[in-house]
BALOBA-1460 file (C-alpha; in Angstrom, 3 decimals):
// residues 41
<rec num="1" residu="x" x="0.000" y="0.000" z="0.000"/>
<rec num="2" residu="x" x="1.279" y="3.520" z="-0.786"/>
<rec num="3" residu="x" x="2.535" y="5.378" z="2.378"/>
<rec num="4" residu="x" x="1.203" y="8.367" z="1.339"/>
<rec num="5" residu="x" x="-2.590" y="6.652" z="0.973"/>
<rec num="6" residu="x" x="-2.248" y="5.406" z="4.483"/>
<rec num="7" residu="x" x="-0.886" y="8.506" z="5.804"/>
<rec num="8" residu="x" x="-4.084" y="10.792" z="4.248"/>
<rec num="9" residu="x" x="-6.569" y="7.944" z="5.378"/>
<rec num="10" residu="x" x="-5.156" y="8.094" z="9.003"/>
<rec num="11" residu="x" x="-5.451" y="12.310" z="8.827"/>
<rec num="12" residu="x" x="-8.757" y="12.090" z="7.809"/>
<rec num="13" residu="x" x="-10.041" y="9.321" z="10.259"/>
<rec num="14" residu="x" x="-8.669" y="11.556" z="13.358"/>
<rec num="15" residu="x" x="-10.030" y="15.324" z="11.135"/>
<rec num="16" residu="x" x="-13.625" y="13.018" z="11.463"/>
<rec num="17" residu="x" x="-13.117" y="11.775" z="15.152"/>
<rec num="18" residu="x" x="-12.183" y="15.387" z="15.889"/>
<rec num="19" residu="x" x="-15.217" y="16.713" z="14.442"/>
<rec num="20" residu="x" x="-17.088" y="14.032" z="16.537"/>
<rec num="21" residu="x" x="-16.216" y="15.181" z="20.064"/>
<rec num="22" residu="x" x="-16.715" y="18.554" z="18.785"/>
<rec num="23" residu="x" x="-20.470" y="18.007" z="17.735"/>
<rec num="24" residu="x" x="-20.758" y="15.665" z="21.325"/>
<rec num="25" residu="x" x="-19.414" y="18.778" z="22.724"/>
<rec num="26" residu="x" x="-21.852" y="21.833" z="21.166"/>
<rec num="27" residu="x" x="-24.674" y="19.340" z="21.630"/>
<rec num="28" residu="x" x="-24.535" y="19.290" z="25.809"/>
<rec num="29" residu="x" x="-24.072" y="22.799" z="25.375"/>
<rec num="30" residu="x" x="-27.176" y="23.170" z="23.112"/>
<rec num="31" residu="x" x="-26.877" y="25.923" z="20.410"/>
<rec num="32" residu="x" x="-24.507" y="25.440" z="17.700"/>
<rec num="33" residu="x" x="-24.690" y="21.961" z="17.611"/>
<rec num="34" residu="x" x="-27.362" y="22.722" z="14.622"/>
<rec num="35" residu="x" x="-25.323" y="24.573" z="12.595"/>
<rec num="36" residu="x" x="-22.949" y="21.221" z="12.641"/>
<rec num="37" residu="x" x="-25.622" y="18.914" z="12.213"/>
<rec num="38" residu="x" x="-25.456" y="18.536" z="8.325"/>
<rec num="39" residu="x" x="-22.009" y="17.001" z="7.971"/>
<rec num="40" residu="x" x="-23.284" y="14.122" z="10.042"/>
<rec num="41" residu="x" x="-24.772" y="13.204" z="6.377"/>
C-alpha cells in the first residue's frame, strides 16, 4: 500500500473523530450543535 494513501486515510479518520467530540461537545451545550448537524450526512 502507498505510504502516502495510508498517511491521508489516518489524517482524515482523526479530522472526522475530531469533528465528533466537537459536535458531542456543542450538543450538551445546546446551540450550535445545529449549525454542525449537516455534515453528520
Amino acid at each position: 500500500m502507498n505510504i502516502l494513501l495510508l498517511l491521508n486515510t489516518l489524517v482524515l479518520f482523526l479530522e472526522t473523530v475530531k469533528t465528533h467530540e466537537n459536535l458531542k461537545r456543542n450538543k450538551s451545550k445546546g446551540h450550535s450543535a445545529r449549525t454542525l448537524q449537516p455534515l453528520d450526512d
